[in-house]
C-alpha positions in Angstrom: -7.1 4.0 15.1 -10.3 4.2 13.3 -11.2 2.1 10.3 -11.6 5.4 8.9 -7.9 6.7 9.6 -6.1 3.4 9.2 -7.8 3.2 5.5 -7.0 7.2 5.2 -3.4 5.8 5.8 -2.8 3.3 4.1 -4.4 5.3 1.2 -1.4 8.3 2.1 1.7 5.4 2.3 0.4 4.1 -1.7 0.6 7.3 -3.1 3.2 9.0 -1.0 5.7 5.9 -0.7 4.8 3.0 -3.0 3.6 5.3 -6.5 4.9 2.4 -8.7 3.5 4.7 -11.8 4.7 7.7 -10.8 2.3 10.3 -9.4 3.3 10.9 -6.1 2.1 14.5 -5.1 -0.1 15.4 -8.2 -3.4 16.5 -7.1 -5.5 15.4 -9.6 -4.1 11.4 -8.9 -4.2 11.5 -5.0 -6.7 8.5 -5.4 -5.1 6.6 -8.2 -4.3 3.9 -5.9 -7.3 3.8 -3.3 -8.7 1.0 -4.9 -5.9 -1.3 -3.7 -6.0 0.1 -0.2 -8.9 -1.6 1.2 -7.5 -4.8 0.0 -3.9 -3.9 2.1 -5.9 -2.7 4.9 -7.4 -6.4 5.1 -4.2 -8.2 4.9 -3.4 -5.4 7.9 -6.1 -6.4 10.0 -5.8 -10.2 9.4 -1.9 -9.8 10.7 -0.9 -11.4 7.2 2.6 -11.8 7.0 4.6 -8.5 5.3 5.7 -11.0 3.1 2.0 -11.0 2.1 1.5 -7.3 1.5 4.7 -7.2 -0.4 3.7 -10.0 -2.3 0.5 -8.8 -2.9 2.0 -4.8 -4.2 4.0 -7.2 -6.6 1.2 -8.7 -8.6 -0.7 -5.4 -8.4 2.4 -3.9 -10.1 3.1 -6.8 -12.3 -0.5 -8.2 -13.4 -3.1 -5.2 -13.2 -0.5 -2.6 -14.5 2.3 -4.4 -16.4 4.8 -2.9 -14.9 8.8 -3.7 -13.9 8.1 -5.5 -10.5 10.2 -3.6 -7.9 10.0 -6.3 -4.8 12.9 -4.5 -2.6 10.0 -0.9 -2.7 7.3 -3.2 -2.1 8.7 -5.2 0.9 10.0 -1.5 2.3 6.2 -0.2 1.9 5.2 -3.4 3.7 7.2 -2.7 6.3 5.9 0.6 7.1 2.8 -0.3 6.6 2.6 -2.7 9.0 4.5 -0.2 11.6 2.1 2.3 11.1 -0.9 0.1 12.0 0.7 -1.0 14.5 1.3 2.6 16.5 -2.3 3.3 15.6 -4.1 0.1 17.5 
């Protein structure tokens, strides 16, 4: 997988799976969460534990948008995540 693709991917699993604001398949917001993708896609490529990831999802939910954390969605995104990087190496 390209850095390209795996970035493109992890970019689709944020909005599509994690959308901890709500904004899953509105046009206009298909980037709202691109800016934490890069930082994922790091953890990814540095095998960080999914522990990590998840833990990291948390405090974007809970410190950068003040939101209800939702651990259980996060770990689950982690998960697949890490599955999906894993089929594209």
């Amino acid at each position: 997988m390209s850095d390209d693709t795996a970035l493109r991917t992890v970019q689709i699993v944020l909005h599509w799976a994690w959308d901890p604001i709500g904004v899953r398949g509105i046009k206009e917001a298909a980037d709202e969460y691109d800016m934490y993708a890069t930082r994922v896609l790091e953890l990814l490529e540095a095998d960080a534990p999914d522990e990590r990831i998840s833990d990291y999802l948390t405090s974007v939910v809970r410190d950068r948008m003040g939101l209800a954390e939702d651990t259980d969605r996060d770990k689950d995104v982690s998960l697949m995540l890490r599955q999906l990087y894993a089929i594209g190496r």
